[in-house]
VOGU-3710 file (C-alpha; in Angstrom, 3 decimals, decimal comma):
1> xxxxxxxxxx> 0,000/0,000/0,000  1,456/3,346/-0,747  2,637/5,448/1,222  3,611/8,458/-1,095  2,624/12,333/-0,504  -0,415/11,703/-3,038  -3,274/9,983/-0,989  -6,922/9,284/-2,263  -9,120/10,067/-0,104  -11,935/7,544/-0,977
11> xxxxxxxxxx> -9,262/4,958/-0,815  -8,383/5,800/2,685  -11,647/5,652/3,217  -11,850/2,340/1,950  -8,943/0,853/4,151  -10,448/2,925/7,030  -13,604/1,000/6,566  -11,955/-2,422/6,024  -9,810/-1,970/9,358  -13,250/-0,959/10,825
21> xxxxxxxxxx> -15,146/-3,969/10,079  -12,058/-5,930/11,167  -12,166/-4,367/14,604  -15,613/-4,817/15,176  -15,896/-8,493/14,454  -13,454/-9,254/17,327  -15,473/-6,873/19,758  -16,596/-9,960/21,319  -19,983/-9,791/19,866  -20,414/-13,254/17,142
31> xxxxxxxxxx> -22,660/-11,454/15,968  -20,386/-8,694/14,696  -18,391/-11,861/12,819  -19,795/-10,960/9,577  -18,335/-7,542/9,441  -14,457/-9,561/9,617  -14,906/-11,402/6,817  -16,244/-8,380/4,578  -13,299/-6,202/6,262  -10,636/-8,712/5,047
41> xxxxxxxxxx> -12,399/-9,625/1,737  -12,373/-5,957/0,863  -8,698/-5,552/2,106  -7,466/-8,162/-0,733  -9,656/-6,465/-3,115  -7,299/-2,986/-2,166  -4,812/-4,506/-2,035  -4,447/-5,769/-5,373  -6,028/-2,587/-7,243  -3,145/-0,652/-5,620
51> xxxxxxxxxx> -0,323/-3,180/-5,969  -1,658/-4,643/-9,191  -1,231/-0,808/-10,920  2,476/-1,064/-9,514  3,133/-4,437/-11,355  1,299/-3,288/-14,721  3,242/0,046/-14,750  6,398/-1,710/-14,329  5,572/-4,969/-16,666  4,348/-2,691/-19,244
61> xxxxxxxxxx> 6,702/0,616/-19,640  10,026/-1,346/-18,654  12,582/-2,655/-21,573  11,957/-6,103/-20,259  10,405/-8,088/-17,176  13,505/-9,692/-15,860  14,800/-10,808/-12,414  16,328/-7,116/-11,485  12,251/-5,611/-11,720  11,041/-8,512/-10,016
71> xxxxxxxxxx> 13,517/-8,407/-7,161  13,377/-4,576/-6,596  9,591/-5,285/-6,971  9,490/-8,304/-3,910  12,351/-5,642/-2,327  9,718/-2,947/-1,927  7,265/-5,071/-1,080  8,726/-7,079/1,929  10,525/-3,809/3,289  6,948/-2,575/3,549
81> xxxxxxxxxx> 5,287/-5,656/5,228  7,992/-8,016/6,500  8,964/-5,885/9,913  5,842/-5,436/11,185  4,981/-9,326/10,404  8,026/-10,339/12,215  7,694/-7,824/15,295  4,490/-9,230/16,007  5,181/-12,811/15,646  7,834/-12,407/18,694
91> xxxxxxxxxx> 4,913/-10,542/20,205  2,318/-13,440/19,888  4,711/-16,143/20,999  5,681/-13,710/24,232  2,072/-13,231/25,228  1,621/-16,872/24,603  4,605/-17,743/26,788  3,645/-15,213/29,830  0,254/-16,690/29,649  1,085/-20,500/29,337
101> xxxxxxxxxx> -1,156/-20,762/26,490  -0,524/-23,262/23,987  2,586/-22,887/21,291  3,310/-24,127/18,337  5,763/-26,929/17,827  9,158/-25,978/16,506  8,563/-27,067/13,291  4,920/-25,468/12,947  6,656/-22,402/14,140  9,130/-21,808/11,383
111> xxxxxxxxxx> 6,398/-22,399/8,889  5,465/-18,738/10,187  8,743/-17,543/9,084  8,077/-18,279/5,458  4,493/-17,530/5,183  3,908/-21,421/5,156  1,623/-22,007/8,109  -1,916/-22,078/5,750  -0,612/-23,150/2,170  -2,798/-25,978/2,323
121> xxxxxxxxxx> -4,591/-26,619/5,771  -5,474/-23,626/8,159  -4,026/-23,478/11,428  -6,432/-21,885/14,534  -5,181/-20,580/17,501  -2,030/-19,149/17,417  -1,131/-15,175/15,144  -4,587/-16,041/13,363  -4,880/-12,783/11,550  -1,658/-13,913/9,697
131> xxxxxxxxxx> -3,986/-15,912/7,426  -4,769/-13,403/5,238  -0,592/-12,166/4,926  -0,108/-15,314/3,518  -2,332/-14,945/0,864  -1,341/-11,656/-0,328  2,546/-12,666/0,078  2,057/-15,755/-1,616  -0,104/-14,206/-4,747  3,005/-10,862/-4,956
141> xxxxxxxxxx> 5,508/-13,489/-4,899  4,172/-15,965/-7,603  2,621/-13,274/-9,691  5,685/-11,528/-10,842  7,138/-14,995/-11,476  4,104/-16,395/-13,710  4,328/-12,420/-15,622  8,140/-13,651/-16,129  7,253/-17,314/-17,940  4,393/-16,156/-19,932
151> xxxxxxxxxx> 6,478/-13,214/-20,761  8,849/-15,684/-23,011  5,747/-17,055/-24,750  6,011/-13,878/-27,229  2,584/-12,567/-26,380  2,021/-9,120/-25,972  2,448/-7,684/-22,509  -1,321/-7,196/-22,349  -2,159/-10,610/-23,451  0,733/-11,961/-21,323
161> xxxxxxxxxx> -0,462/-10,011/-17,940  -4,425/-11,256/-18,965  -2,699/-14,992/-19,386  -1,186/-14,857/-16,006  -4,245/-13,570/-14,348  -6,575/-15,935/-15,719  -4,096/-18,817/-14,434  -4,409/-17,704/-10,946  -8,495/-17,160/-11,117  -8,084/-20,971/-12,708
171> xxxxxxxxxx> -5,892/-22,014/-10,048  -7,959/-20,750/-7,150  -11,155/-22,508/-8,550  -9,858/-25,928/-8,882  -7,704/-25,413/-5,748  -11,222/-25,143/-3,305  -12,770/-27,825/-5,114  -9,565/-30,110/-4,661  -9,703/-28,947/-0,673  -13,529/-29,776/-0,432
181> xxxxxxxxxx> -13,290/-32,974/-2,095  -10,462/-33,695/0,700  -12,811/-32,245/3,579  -11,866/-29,349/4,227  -14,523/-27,436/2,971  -15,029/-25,569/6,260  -11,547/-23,715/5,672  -11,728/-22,613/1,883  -11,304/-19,259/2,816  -8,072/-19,544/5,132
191> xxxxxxxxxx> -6,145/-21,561/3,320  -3,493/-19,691/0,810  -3,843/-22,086/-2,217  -7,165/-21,632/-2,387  -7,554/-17,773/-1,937  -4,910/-16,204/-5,002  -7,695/-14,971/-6,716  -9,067/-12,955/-3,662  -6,052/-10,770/-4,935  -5,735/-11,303/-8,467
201> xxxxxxxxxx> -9,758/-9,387/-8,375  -8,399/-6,202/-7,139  -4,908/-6,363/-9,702  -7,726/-7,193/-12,827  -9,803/-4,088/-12,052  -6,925/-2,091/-11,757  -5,265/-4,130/-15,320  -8,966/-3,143/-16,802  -8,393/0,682/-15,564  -5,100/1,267/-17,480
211> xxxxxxxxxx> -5,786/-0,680/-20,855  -9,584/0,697/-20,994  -9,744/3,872/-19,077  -13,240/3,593/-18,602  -15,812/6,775/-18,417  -17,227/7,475/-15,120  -20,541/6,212/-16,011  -18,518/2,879/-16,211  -16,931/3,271/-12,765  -20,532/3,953/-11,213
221> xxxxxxxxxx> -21,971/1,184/-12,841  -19,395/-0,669/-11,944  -19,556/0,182/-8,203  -23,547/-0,354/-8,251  -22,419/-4,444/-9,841  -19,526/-4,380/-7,126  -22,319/-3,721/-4,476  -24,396/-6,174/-5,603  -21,740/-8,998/-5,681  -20,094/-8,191/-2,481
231> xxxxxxxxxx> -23,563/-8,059/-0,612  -24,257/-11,884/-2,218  -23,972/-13,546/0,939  -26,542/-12,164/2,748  -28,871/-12,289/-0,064  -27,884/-15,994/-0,434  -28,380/-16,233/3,414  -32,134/-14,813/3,110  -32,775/-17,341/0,032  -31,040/-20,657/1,142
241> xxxxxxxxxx> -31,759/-20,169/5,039  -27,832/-21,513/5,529  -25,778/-20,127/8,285  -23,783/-16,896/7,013  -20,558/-19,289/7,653  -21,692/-21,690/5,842  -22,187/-19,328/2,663  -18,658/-17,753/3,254  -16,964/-20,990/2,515  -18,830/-21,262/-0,809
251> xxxxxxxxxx> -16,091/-21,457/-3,515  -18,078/-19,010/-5,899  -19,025/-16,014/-2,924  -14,965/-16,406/-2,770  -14,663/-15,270/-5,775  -17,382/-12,430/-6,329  -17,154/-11,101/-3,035  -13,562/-9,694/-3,324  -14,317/-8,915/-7,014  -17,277/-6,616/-6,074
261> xxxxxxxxxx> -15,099/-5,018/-3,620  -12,714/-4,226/-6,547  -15,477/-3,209/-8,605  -16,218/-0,301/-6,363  -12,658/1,195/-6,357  -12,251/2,677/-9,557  -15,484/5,162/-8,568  -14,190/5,377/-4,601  -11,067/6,545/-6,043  -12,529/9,758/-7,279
271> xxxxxxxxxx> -14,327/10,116/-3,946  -13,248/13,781/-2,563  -12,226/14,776/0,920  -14,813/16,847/2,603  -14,621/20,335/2,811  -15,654/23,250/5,262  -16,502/21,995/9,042  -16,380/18,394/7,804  -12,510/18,594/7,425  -11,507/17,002/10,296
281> xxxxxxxxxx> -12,845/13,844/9,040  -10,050/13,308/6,449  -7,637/13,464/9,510  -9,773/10,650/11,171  -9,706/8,504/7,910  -6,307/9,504/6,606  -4,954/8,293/10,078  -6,691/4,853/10,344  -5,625/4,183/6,875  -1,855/4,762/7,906
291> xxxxxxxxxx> -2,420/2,844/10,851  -4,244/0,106/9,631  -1,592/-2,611/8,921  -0,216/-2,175/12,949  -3,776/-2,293/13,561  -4,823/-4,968/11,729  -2,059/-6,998/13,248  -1,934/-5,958/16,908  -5,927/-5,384/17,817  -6,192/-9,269/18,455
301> xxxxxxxxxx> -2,964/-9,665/20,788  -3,746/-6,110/22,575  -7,272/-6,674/23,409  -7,100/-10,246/24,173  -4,448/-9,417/26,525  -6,353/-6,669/28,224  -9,386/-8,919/28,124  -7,121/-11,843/30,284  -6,183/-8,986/32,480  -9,793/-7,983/33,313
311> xxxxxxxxxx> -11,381/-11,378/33,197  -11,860/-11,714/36,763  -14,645/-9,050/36,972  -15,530/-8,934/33,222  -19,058/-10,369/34,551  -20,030/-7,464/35,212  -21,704/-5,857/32,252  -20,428/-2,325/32,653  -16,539/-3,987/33,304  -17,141/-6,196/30,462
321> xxxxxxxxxx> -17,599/-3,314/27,970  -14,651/-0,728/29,413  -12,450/-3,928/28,803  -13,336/-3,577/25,038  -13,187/0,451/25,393  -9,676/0,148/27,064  -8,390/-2,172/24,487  -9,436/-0,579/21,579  -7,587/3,098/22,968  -4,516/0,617/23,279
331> xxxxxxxxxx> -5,057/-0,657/19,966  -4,586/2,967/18,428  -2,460/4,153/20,608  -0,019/1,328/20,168  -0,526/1,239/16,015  -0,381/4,841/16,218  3,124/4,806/17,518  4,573/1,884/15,937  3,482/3,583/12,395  5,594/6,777/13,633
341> xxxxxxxxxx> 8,705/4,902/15,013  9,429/1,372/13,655  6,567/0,849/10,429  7,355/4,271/8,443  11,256/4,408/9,096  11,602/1,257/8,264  9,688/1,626/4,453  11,191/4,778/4,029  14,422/2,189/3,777  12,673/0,190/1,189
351> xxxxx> 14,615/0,817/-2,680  13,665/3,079/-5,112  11,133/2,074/-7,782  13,127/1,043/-11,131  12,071/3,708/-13,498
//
């Protein structure tokens, strides 16, 4: 995610309202559990509209897609994400040691080192939220890679970045049917092989967006369809009477939900800050969109912790709910300040973009 002087506003808003949704559906509340999955869903749909206009610029106004692009590409990338990963890995398996919870084995552990702890099962119970890390490491590393094989095919670098797309939306399809037919159906949307294409729907909007450069009438009709298909599982819920986590493990609301998400982007890009009296709110949003990556992997080991701390008299309603206001002001507090002094110094380090 970029970090440049030029922000969008409606795109903040967007990872504003992702992190949001994230929060809430670990308020405690199962009932809020929805709102996670849409949160995350709509973070790989970002994610790859912002990352996929990176790769396209580079694949398609460079001499040649070769190793030194793809390295200074993985370069910027991991200088950007790897740190706070790490950091909070050593700060799961601390809070897991104080609190004689349950770690990992050895080996199990170093699969978290290389991003290879849900390739093909998912593990619960130990830096959960890395689940979704994998995915989007997993798609940035093998999607520059696949770009570099069909590249030799002597297609032209449209065709070639279409081919490689369509291989990972292939993929991902036969990947969850593969993992159903070997029962584990009730994990489809944890497990890396089976989510690429979460992230390949955001990079396709954003391919579409550069070769078309659609009107705006297309970017609002294509928001309205995005709407639609993101909101599928509820409608599906109201029509098939199936629990809502049922219908979130469905291999096709896999697909459409994260590609309505991208859908809405190219008209939430154009999405102005508000002006006058209303001002302050870009601060708000512009701030939880910085913060969201600390946020989004700290909330869960912060307010757990402050939840252990105040179990003893969290039966009381009124203690019960400061717990979750107490954790939350720790949760931006602590993101807040790790953005400032470790996140932002550190990818400021990251190498320049090969021009």
């Amino acid at each position: 995610m970029s970090n440049s002087n030029y922000r969008s506003f409606g795109l903040d808003l967007v990872r504003a309202l992702a992190i949001s949704m994230v929060v809430v559906s670990h308020f405690g509340q199962s009932a809020f559990g929805a709102f996670g999955f849409w949160g995350v869903e709509l973070f790989f749909g970002l994610s790859g509209f912002l990352i996929g206009q990176i790769i396209w610029r580079n694949f398609a106004e460079g001499e040649s897609w070769n190793f030194k692009r793809i390295f200074n590409f993985w370069s910027r990338r991991w200088w950007r994400t790897l740190p706070n990963y790490y950091l909070f890995f050593g700060v799961t398996l601390l809070i897991a040691y104080i609190n004689h919870q349950g770690i990992p084995s050895i080996g199990r552990l170093t699969d978290y080192l290389w991003f290879g702890q849900s390739l093909t099962t998912f593990y619960w119970g130990f830096y959960v939220v890395a689940w979704s890390l994998c995915v989007e490491e997993w798609f940035y590393f093998l999607f520059p890679l696949v770009l570099w094989i069909f590249s030799k095919a002597g297609l032209s670098r449209k065709a070639t970045f279409a081919c490689a797309l369509a291989l990972f939306f292939i993929a991902s399809m036969i990947a969850r049917y593969i993992f159903i037919a070997n029962g584990q159906g009730d994990a489809l949307r944890t497990i890396t092989f089976s989510r690429l294409d979460s992230i390949a729907c955001g990079v396709l909007v954003s391919f579409i967006l550069a070769v078309i450069d659609p009107s705006l009438i297309w970017k609002r009709l294509s928001a309205a369809a995005g709407i639609i298909l993101a909101m599928a599982p509820v409608v599906c819920m109201f029509i098939s009477h199936k629990p809502f986590d049922t219908l979130i493990q469905n291999p096709i609301v896999l697909l459409i939900v994260p590609l309505g998400f991208a859908l809405t982007l190219p008209a939430m890009n154009l999405l102005k800050a508000p002006a006058g009296g209303l001002n302050f709110i870009s601060g708000i949003v512009k701030s939880l969109s910085l913060w969201s990556y600390s946020i989004y992997l700290s909330h869960l080991a912060i307010m757990w912790q402050v939840y252990y701390i105040m179990n003893r008299y969290r039966s009381h309603g009124y203690v019960n709910f400061l717990s979750k206001i107490i954790g939350l002001a720790m949760v931006l507090l602590v993101s807040s300040q790790l953005f400032k002094y470790f996140e932002k110094p550190l990818t400021e380090k990251r190498p320049a973009e090969i021009k």
